[in-house]
C-alpha positions in Angstrom: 0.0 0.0 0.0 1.6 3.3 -1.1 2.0 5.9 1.6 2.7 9.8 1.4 5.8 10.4 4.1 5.4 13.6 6.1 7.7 15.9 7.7 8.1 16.6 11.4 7.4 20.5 12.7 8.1 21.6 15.8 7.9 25.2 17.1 7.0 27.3 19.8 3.4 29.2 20.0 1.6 31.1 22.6 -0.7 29.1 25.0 -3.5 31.1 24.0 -2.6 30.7 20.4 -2.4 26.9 20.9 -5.8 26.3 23.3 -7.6 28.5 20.2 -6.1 25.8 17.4 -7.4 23.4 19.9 -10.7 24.7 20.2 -10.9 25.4 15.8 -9.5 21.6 15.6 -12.0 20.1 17.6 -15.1 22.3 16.0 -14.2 20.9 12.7 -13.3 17.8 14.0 -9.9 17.4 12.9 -6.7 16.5 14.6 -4.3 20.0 15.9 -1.6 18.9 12.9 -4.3 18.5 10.2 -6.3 21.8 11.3 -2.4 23.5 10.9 -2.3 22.1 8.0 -5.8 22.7 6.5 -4.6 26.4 7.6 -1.4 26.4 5.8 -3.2 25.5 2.6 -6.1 28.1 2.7 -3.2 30.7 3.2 -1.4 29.6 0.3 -4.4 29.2 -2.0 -5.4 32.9 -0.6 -2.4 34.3 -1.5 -1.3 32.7 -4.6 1.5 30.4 -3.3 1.7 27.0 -4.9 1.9 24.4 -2.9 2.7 20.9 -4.4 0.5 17.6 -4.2 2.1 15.4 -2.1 4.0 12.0 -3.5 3.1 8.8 -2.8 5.7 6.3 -2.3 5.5 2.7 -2.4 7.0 0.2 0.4 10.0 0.6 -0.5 10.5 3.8 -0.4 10.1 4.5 -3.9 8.3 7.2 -5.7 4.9 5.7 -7.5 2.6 7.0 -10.2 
């Protein structure tokens, strides 16, 4: 079964900040990284930055159709 790999993100953000991606994650029912990057996207597409679909690759690490 092909699978896309991801990349790992770690920063520092306001507890405020945070407990309100919380609260928008769980409204739209969505995990905290996918609501970040549900939010990533609708910037990009907002302001005209292209963003790649993602690869899949197969078990072996390989790059598939």
């Amino acid at each position: 079964m092909a699978t896309t790999k991801t990349a790992t993100l770690t920063f520092r953000i306001d507890p405020s900040l945070k407990e309100a991606l919380r609260a928008a994650a769980y409204q739209e029912h969505r995990s905290i990284a996918n609501m970040v990057e549900v939010l990533i996207r609708d910037y990009c597409d907002a302001n005209g930055i292209a963003v790649p679909a993602p690869q899949n690759t197969d078990n072996n690490g390989e790059q598939s159709a």
